[in-house]
C-alpha positions as CSV (number, residue, x, y, z in Angstrom):
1,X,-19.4,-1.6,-8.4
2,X,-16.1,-0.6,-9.5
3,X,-12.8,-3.0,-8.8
4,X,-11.5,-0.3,-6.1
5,X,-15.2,-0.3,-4.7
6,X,-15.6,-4.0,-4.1
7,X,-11.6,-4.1,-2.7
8,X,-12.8,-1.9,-0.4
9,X,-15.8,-3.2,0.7
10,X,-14.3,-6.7,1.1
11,X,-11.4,-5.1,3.5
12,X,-14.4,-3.4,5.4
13,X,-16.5,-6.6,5.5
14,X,-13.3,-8.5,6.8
15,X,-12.5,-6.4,9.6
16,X,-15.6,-5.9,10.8
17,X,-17.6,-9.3,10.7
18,X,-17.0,-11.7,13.5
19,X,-14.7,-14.4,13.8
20,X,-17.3,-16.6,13.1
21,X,-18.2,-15.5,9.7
22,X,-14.6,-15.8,8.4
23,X,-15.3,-18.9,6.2
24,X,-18.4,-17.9,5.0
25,X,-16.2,-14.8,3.8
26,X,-13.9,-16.4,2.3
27,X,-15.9,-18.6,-0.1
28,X,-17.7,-15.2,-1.1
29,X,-14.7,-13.4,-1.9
30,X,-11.8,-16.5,-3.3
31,X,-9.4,-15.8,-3.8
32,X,-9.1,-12.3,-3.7
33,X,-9.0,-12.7,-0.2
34,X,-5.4,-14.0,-0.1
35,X,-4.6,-10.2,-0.4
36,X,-3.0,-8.5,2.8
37,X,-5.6,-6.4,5.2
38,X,-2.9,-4.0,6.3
39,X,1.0,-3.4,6.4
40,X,1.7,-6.3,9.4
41,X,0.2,-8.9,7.6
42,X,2.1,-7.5,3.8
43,X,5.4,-8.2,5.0
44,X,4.7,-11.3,6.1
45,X,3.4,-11.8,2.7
46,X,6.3,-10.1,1.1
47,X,8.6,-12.1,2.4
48,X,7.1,-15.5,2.0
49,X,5.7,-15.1,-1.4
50,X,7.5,-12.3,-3.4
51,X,11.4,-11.7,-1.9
52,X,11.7,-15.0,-0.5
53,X,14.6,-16.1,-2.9
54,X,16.2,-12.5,-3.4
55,X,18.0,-12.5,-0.3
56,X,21.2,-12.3,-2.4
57,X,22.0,-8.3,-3.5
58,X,18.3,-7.7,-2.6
59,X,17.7,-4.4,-0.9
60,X,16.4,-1.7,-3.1
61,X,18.5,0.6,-2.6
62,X,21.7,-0.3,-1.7
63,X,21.9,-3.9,-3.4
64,X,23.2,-5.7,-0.2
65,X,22.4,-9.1,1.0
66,X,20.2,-10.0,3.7
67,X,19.1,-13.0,6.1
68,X,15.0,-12.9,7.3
69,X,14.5,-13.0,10.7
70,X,11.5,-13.2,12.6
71,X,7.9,-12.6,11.1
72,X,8.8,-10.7,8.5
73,X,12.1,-8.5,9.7
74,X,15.6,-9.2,8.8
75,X,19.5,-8.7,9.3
76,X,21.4,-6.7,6.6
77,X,25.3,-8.4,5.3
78,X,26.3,-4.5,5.2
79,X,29.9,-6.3,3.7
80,X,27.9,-7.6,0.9
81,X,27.5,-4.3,-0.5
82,X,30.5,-2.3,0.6
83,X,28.2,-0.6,2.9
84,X,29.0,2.3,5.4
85,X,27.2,3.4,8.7
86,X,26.1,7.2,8.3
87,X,25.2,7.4,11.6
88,X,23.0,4.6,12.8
89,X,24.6,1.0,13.1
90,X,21.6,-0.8,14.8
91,X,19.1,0.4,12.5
92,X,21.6,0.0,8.8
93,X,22.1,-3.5,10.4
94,X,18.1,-4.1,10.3
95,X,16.0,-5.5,7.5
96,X,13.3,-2.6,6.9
97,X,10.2,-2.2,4.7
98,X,10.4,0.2,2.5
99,X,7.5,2.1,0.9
100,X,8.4,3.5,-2.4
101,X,5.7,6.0,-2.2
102,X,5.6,7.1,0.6
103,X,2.4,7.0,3.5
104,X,2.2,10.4,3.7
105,X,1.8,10.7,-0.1
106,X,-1.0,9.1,-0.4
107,X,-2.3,9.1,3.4
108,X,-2.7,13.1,3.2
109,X,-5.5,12.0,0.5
110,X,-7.6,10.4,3.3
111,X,-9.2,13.1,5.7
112,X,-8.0,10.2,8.5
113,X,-4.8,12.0,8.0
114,X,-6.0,15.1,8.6
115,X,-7.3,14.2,11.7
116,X,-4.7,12.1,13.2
117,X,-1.6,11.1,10.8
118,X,-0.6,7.7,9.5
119,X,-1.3,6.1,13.4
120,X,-4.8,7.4,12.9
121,X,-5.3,6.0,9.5
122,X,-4.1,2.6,9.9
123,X,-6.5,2.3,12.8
124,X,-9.8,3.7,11.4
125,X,-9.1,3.9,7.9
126,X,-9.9,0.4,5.8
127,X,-8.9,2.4,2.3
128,X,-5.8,3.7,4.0
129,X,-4.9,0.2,4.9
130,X,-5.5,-1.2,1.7
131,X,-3.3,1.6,0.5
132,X,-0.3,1.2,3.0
133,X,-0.1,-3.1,2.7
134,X,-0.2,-2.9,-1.3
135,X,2.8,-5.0,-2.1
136,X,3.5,-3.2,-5.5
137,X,4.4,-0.9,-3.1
138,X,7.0,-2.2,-0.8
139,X,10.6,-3.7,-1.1
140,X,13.2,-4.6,1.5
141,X,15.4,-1.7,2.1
142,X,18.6,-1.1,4.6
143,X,16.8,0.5,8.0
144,X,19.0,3.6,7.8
145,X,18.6,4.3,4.4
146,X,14.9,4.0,5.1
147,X,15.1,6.1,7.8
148,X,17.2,8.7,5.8
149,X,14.9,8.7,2.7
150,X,12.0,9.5,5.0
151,X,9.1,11.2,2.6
152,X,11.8,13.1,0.3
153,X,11.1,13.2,-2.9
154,X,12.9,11.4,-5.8
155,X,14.9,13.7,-7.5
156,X,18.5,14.1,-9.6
157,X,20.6,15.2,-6.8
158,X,23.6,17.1,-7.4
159,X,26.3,16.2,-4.7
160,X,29.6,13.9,-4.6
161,X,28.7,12.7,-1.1
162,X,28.5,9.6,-0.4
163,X,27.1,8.6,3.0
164,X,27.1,5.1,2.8
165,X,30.3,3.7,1.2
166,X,29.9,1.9,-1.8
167,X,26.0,2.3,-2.0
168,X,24.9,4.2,-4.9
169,X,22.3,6.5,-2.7
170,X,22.5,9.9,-2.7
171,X,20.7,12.4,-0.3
172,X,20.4,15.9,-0.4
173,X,18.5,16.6,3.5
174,X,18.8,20.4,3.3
175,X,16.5,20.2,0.1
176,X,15.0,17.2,1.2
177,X,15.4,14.6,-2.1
178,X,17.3,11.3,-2.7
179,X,18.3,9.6,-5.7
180,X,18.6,6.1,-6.0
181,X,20.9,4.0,-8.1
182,X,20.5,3.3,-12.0
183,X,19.0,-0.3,-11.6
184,X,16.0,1.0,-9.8
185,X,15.0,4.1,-11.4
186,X,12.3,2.3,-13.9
187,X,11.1,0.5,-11.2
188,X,10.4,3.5,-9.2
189,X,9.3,5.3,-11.4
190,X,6.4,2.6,-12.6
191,X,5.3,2.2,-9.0
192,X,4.4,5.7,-8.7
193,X,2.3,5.3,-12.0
194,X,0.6,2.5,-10.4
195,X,-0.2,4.0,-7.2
196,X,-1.1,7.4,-8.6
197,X,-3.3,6.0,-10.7
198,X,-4.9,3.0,-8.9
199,X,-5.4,5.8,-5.8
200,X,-6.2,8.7,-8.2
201,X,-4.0,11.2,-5.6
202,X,-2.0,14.1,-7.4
203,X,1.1,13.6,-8.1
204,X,3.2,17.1,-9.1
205,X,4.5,18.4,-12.6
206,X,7.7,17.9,-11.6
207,X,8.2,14.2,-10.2
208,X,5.9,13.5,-13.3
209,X,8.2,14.8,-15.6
210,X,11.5,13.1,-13.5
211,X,9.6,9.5,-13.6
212,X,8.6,9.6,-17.3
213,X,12.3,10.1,-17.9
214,X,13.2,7.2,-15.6
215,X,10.7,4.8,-17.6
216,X,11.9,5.9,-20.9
217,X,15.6,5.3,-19.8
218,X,15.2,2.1,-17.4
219,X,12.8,-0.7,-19.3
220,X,11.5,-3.2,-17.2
221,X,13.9,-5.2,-16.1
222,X,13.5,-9.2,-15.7
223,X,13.4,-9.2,-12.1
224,X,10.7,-6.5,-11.8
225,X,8.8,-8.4,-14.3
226,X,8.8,-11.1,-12.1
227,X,8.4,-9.5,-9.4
228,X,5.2,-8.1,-10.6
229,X,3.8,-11.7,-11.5
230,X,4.4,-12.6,-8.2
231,X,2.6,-10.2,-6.5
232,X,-0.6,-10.3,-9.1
233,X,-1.4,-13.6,-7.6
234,X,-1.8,-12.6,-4.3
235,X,-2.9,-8.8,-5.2
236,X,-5.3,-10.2,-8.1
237,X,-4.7,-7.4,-10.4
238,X,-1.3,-6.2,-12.6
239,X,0.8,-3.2,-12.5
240,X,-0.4,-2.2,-16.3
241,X,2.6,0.0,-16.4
242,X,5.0,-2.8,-15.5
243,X,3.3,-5.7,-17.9
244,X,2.4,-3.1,-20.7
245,X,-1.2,-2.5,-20.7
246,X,-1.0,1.3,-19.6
247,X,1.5,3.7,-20.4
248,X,1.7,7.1,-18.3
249,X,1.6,9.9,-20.5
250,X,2.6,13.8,-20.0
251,X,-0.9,15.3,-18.3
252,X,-1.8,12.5,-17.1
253,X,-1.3,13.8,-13.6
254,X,-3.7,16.5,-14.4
255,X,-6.8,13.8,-14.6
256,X,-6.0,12.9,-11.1
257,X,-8.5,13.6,-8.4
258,X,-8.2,14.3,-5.4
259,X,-9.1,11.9,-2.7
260,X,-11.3,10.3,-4.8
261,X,-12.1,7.1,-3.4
262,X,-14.9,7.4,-0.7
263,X,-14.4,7.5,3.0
264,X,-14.5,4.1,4.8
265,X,-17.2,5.5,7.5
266,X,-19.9,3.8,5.7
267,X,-20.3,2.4,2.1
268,X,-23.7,3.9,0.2
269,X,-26.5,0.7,-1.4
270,X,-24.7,-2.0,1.2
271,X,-27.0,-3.0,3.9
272,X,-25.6,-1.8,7.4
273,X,-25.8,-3.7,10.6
274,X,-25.4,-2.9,13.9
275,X,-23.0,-5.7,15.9
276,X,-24.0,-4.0,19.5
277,X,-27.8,-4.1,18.3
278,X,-28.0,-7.1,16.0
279,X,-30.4,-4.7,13.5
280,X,-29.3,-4.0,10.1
281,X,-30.9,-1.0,8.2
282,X,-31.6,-0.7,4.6
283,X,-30.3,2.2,2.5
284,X,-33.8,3.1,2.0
285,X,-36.7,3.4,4.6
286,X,-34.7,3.0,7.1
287,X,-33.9,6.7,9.5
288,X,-31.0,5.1,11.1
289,X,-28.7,3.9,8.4
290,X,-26.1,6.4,8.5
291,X,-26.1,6.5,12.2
292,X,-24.0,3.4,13.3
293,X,-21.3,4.1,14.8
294,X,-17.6,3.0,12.4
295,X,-17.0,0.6,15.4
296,X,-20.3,-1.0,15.6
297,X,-20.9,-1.1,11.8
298,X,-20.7,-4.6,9.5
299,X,-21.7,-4.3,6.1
300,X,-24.0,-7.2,4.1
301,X,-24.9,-7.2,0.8
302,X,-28.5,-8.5,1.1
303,X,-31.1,-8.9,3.9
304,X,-30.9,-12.5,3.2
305,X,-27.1,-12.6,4.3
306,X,-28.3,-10.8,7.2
307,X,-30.4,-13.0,8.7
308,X,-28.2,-15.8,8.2
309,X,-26.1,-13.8,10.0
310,X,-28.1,-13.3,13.0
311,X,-29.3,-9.9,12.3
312,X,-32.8,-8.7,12.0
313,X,-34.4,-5.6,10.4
314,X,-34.3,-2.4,12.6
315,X,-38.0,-1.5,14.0
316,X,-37.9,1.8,12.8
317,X,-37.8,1.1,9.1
318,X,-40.3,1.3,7.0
């Protein structure tokens, strides 16, 4: 199966086995299976393993300083950055995660979304998970910026505000875009090559054209080279656009497909089981084998796995 395929199938086969079956797990799967399962446990990775010595001019956005606190949260040195309050003191004073693409880019591929939004996603959605805790995707940013930047799109905004002091972030919320400073424009722009093209969801003409201009004029810089090694040994994979090995190209957006990857309801050729029953049912032969319920389904990859597992064949198959 294809890289995506068997990322997905491991996420399902990790939330869904028992507790038991963890270690057996994770000798199957090592060490991919130091990647994050959803967007709690990548901050906590994040923090530990990417940012964990940029705490100096660190936020994305707004270069300011920051102290970690907690888990995975933090407190903002809004001093450090000549930093002013738009409107919301408690939340600019927080440590937030930001995603550079945003959830509802790439969640509105997922029929989950459709049927529920990002809440609904995160909880039934295994693909949407991998999706929302990929830490290409996420970088410390000051809460109110976060907040501000919302899902706008990335654009050249033409305005002389400046809402937040010496902070190089400027918003235009009638036509709902931002544009961030210099320093992170490549960087931006390469993340949403990545996760367009890892995800295969559209991206439009025109935020193609604004990023290819952004990668042309911004080169990788040495911290996002870093950056990027860090997180390929937990992720297990590069950002070919960051490293070199993929270059977007005009059109490109045009090969995208829509909501390409499968739905996580069940995974065709794996053998399904049945937690409630303790019967698995083969793809073939077997009436029943779309007809688990998502809660009560655990993939295996052979009957032999199965029965090691506890699990015998359903009665009904042939």
């Amino acid at each position: 199966m294809g890289e995506l395929h068997f990322i997905k199938y491991r996420l399902m086969l990790y939330k869904l086995f028992s507790a038991s079956s963890i270690v057996l797990l994770s000798i199957i799967f090592s060490p991919a299976f130091a990647q994050p399962d959803d967007f709690s446990q990548a901050k906590v990775i994040a923090k530990n393993d990417v940012y964990f010595d940029r705490m100096q001019k660190g936020t994305l956005y707004c270069g300011c300083s920051f102290e970690f606190k907690g888990r995975s949260g933090g407190v903002i040195d809004l001093d450090s950055c000549g930093y002013k309050v738009r409107k919301n003191t408690k939340r600019a004073q927080r440590l937030e995660w930001e995603h550079i693409v945003p959830a509802s880019n790439f969640g509105k591929a997922r029929q989950c979304w459709q049927n529920g939004g990002r809440k609904n996603c995160s909880k039934n959605d295994p693909v949407f998970s991998l999706m929302e805790a990929d830490l290409y995707n996420l970088a410390p940013a000051v809460g109110e910026v976060n907040g501000d930047r919302s899902n706008f799109n990335f654009n050249q905004v033409q305005t002389n505000q400046k809402y937040y002091g010496q902070c190089d972030f400027k918003v235009d919320f009638k036509q709902r875009a931002v544009e961030p400073r210099d320093e992170v424009k490549g960087m931006i722009a390469r993340t949403y090559f990545y996760m367009h093209d890892r995800y295969q969801f559209p991206m439009s003409k025109q935020q193609e054209k604004l990023f290819i201009a952004w990668d042309k004029k911004f080169p990788v810089s040495s911290w996002e080279r870093e950056r990027a090694l860090r997180i390929a040994k937990v992720m297990n994979h590069n950002n070919p656009f960051v490293v070199g090995e993929k270059q977007w190209k005009e059109g490109d957006r045009s090969k995208l497909l829509k909501a390409k990857l499968p739905e996580a309801a069940h995974e065709t050729g794996a053998l399904h089981g049945n937690k409630r029953s303790k019967k698995y049912h083969l793809a073939e032969g077997c009436p029943s084998y779309n007809q688990v319920s998502t809660k009560n389904l655990v993939l295996f990859k052979s009957e032999k796995e199965a029965i090691t597992a506890g699990y015998s064949k359903a009665g009904n198959c042939k």
